[in-house]
C-alpha positions as CSV (number, residue, x, y, z in Angstrom):
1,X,104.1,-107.0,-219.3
2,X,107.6,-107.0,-220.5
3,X,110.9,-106.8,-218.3
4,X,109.1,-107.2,-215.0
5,X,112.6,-107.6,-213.2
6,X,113.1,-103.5,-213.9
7,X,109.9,-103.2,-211.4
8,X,111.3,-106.2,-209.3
9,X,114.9,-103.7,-209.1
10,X,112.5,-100.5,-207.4
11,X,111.1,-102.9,-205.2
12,X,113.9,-104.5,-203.6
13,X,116.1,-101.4,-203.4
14,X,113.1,-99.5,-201.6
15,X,112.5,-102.4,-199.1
16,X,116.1,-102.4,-198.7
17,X,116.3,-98.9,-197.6
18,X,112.7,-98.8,-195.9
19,X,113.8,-99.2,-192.0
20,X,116.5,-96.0,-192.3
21,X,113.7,-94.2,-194.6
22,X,113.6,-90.4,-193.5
23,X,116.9,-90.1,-190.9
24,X,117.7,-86.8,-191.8
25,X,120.2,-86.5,-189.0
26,X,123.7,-87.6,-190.2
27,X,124.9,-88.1,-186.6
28,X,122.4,-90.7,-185.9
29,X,122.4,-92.2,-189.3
30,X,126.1,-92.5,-188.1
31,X,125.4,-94.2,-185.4
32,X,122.7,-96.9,-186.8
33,X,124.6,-98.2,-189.2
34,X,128.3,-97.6,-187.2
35,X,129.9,-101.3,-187.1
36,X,127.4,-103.1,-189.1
37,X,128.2,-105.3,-192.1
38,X,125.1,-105.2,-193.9
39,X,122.9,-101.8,-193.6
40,X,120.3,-103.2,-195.7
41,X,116.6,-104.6,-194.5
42,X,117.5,-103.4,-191.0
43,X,115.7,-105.7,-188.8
44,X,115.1,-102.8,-186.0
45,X,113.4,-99.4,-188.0
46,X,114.9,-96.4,-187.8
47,X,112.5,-94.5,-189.4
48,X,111.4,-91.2,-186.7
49,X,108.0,-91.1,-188.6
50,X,107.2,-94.3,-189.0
51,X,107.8,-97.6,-188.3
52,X,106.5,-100.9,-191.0
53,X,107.9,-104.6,-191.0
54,X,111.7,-104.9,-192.4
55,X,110.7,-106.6,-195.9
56,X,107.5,-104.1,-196.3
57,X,108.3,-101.3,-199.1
58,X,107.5,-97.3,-198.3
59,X,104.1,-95.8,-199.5
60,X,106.4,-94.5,-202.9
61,X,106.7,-98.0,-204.1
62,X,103.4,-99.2,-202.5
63,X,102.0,-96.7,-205.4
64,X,104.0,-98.9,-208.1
65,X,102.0,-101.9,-206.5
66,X,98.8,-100.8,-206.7
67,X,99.1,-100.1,-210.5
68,X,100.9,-103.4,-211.0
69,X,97.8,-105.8,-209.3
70,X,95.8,-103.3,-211.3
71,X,97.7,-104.3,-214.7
72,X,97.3,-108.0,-213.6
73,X,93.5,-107.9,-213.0
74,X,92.5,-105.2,-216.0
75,X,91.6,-106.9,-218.8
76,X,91.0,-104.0,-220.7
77,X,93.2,-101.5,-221.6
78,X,90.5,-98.5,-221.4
79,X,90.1,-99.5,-217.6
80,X,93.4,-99.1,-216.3
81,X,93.4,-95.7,-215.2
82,X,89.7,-95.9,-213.5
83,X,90.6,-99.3,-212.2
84,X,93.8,-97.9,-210.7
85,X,91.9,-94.7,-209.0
86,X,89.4,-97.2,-207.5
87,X,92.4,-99.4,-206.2
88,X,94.4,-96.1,-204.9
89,X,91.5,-95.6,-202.4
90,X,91.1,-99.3,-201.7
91,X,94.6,-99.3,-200.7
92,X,95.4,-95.7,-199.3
93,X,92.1,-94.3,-198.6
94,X,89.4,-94.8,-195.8
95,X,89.1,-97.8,-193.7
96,X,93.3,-98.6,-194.7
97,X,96.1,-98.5,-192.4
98,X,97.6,-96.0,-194.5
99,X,94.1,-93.6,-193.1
100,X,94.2,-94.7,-189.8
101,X,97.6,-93.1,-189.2
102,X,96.7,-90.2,-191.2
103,X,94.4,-89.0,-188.4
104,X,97.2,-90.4,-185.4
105,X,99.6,-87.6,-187.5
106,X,96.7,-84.8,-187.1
107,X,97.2,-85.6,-183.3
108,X,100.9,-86.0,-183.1
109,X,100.9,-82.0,-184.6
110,X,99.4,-80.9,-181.7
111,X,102.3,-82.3,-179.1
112,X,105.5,-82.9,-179.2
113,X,106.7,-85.7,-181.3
114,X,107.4,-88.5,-179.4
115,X,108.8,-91.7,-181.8
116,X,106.9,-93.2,-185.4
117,X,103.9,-93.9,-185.1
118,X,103.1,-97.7,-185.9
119,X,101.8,-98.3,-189.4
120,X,102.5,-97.0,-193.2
121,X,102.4,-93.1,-193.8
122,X,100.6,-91.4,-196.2
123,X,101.8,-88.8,-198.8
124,X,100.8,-85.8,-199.8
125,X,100.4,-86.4,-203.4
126,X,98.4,-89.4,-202.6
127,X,96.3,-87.8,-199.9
128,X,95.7,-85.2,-202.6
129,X,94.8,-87.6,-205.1
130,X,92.3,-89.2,-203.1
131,X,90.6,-86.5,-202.5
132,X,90.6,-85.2,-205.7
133,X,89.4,-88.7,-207.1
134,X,86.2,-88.7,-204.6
135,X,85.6,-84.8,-206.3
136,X,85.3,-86.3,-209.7
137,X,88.0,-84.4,-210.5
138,X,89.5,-85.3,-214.2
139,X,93.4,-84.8,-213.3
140,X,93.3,-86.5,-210.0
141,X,97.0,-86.2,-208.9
142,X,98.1,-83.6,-206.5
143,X,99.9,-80.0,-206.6
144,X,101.5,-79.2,-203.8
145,X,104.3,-81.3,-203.7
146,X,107.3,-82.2,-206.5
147,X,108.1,-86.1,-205.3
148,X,108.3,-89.2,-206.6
149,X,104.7,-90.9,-206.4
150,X,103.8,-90.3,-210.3
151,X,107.0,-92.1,-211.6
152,X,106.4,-95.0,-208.8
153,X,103.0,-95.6,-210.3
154,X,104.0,-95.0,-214.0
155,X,106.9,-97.4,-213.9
156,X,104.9,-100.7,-214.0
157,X,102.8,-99.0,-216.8
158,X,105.8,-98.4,-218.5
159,X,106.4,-101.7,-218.5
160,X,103.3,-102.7,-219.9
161,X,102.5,-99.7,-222.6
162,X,105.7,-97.1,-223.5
163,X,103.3,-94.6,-224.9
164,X,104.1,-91.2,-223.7
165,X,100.9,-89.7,-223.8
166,X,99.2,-92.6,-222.1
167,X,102.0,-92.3,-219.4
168,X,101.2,-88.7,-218.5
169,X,98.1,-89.6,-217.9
170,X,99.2,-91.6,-215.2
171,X,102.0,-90.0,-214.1
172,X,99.3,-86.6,-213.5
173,X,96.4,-89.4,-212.4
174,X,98.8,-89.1,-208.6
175,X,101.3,-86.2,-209.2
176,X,99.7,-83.5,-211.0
177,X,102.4,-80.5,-211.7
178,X,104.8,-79.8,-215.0
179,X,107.7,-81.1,-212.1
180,X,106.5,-83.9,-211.3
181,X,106.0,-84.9,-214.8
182,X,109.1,-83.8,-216.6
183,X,111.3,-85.7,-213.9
184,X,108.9,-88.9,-213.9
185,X,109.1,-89.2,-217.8
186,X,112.9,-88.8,-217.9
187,X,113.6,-91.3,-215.5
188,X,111.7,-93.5,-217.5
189,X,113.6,-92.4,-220.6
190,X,116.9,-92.7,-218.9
191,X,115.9,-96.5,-218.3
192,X,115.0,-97.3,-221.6
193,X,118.5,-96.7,-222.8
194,X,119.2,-98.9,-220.2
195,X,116.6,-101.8,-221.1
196,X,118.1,-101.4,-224.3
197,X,121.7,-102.2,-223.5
198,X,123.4,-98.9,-223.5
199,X,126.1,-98.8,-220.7
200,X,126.0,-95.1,-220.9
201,X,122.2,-94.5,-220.2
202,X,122.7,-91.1,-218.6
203,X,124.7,-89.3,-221.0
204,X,122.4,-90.6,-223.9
205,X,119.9,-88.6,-222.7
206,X,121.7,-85.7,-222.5
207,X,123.0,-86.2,-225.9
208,X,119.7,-86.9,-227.2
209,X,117.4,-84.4,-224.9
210,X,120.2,-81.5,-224.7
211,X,118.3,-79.0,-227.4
212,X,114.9,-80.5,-226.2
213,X,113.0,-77.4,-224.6
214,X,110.8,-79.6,-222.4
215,X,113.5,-81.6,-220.5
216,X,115.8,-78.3,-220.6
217,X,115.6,-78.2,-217.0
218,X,116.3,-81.8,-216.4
219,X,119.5,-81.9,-218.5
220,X,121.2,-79.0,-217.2
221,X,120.7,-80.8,-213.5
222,X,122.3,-83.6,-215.1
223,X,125.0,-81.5,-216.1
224,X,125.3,-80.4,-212.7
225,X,126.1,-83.9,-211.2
226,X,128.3,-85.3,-213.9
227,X,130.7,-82.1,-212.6
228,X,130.4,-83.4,-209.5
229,X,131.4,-87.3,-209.9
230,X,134.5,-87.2,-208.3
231,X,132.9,-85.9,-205.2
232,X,131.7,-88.1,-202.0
233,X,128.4,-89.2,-202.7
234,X,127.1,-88.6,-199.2
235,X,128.1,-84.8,-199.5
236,X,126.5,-84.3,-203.4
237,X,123.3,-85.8,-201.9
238,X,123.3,-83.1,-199.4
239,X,124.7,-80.4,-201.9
240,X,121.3,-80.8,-204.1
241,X,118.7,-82.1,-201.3
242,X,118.4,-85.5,-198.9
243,X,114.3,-84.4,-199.0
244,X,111.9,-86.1,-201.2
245,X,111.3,-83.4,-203.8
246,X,112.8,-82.9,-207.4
247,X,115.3,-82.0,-208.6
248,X,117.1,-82.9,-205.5
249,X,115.9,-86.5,-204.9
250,X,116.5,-86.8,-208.9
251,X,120.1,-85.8,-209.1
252,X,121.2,-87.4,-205.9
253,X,120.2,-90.6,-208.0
254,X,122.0,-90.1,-211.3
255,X,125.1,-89.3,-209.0
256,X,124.5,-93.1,-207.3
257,X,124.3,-94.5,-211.0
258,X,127.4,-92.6,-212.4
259,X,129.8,-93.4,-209.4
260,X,128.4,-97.4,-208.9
261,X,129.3,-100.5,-211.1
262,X,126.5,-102.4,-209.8
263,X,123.2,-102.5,-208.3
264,X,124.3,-103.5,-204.7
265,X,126.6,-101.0,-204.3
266,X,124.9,-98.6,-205.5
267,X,121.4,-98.9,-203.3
268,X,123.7,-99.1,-199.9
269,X,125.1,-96.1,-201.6
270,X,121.6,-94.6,-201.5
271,X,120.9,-95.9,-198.1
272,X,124.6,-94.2,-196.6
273,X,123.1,-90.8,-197.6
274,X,120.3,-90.7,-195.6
275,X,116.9,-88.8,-196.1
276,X,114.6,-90.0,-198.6
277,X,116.7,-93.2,-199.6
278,X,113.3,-94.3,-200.5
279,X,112.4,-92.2,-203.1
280,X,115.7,-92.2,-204.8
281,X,116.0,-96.3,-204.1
282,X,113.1,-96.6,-206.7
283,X,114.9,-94.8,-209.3
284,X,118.5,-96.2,-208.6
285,X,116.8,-100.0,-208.5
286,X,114.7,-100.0,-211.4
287,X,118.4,-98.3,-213.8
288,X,120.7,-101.3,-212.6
289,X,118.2,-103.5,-213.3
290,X,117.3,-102.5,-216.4
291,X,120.9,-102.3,-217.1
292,X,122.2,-105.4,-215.9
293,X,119.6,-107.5,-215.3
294,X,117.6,-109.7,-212.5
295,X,120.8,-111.2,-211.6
296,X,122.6,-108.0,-210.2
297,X,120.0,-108.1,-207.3
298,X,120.8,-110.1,-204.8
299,X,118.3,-112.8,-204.2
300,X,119.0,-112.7,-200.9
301,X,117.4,-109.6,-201.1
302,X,114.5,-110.5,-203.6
303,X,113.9,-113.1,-200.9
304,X,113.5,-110.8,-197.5
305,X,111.1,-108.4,-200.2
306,X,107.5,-109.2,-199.2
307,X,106.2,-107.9,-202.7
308,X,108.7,-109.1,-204.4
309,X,106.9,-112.8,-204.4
310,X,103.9,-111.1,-206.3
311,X,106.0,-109.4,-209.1
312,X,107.8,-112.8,-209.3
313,X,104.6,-115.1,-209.6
């Protein structure tokens, strides 16, 4: 595996963001982060669904480290995907902490919420995709929701093998919808260009992908936030979506990366607009990585990331 610091970038932007993950109220993010120097790795979680050690990542990136210790301990190339499956319900499936609180949720909808429950929090796709993987099913990944959880576990694979067809595959092995994979594959496009040292990533890919039916979609969102540069960063996040779903989680990124010089600025950028920072943290991380290397994140940072140590190693 090549370029592990673009993996290391994800990581440490979604820990950053992890303890304000999902405050979807502006007047309270307001209010956490009012007079405080430094709003990243928030020792106190904020989090009203859940609530995971400051340094832990979300369950978005927690997908990225399942296939990454599945990378490190397949020694055959044929076995990734099956080895992965195995370690998705090993790690998010029965008997995990991530299961546990799946059934404390099924409670919590019967009464009134009353604060996060203690513990990591399952997605949808995931939840899907477990199921689906005890079905025998050959596409494992879920349909029901457009997020982030196939580009989480393809970018690591990326990493390892850039073969499009093979990352489908695992991009629809946890996320299984035309969405999920259009959006997944273009991120990783989008930070190629930037692996390979072009300081305008974004606008390459329009330039190259503008006449290209399949990404049709994805470009003219691009389009969309390039009009909108100028604008406050916290109001174009809200303009296209603070949720976790594409496009809006996707273009409330490539605003972040078009309006920030650097990868610090740009993740407490990410954080400030509240939401799903986690989900768009991923994407933001892994591009200033890629484009300026391991020394744009702060190892001050690298060093309060739990999983960071691993990726490191």
């Amino acid at each position: 595996m090549n370029n592990l610091h673009i993996f290391l970038g994800a990581t440490v932007a979604d820990a950053a963001a992890r303890p304000l993950h999902w405050v979807y109220d502006p007047k309270k993010l307001k209010k956490y982060i009012k007079g405080k120097k430094d709003i990243t790795f928030m020792k106190k979680n904020k989090s009203p669904f859940y609530s995971i050690k400051t340094g832990n990542v979300s369950g978005y990136n927690d997908v990225g480290q399942v296939m990454f210790e599945t990378l490190v301990s397949t020694k055959k190339k044929s076995d990734i995907l099956k080895n992965f499956k195995k370690n998705i319900i090993k790690n998010f499936g029965p008997g995990s902490a991530y299961w546990r609180n799946l059934k404390l949720r099924k409670k919590y909808k019967k009464i009134k919420w009353k604060g996060p429950i203690n513990g990591p929090w399952i997605h949808q796709n995931i939840l899907e995709t477990i199921q689906n993987i005890k079905s025998r099913k050959n596409t494992t990944g879920g349909t029901k929701v457009n997020e982030s959880d196939g580009y989480c576990a393809a970018l690591p694979y990326y990493l390892y093998n850039n073969s499009e067809k093979d990352l489908k595959k695992v991009i629809k092995s946890v996320a299984n919808s035309k969405i999920n994979e259009t959006y997944a594959l273009a991120k990783l496009k989008i930070i190629n260009f930037a692996n390979n040292g072009d300081e305008n990533a974004v606008h390459s890919f329009v330039k190259k992908y503008g006449k290209n039916r399949y990404f049709r979609e994805v470009v003219n969102n691009i389009k969309k936030v390039i009009r909108l540069k100028k604008h406050n960063h916290i109001e174009v996040v809200k303009k296209f979506g603070k949720a976790c779903s594409y496009p809006g989680t996707f273009m409330g990124s490539i605003h972040a990366m078009i309006t920030s010089k650097n990868y610090k600025t740009a993740v407490i950028k990410t954080i400030k607009a509240g939401g799903c920072n986690c989900s768009r943290a991923n994407f933001v991380g892994a591009y200033f990585a890629a484009a300026n290397g391991v020394k744009n994140i702060p190892l001050q940072w690298i060093n309060k990331t739990k999983s960071a140590k691993s990726i490191i190693k």
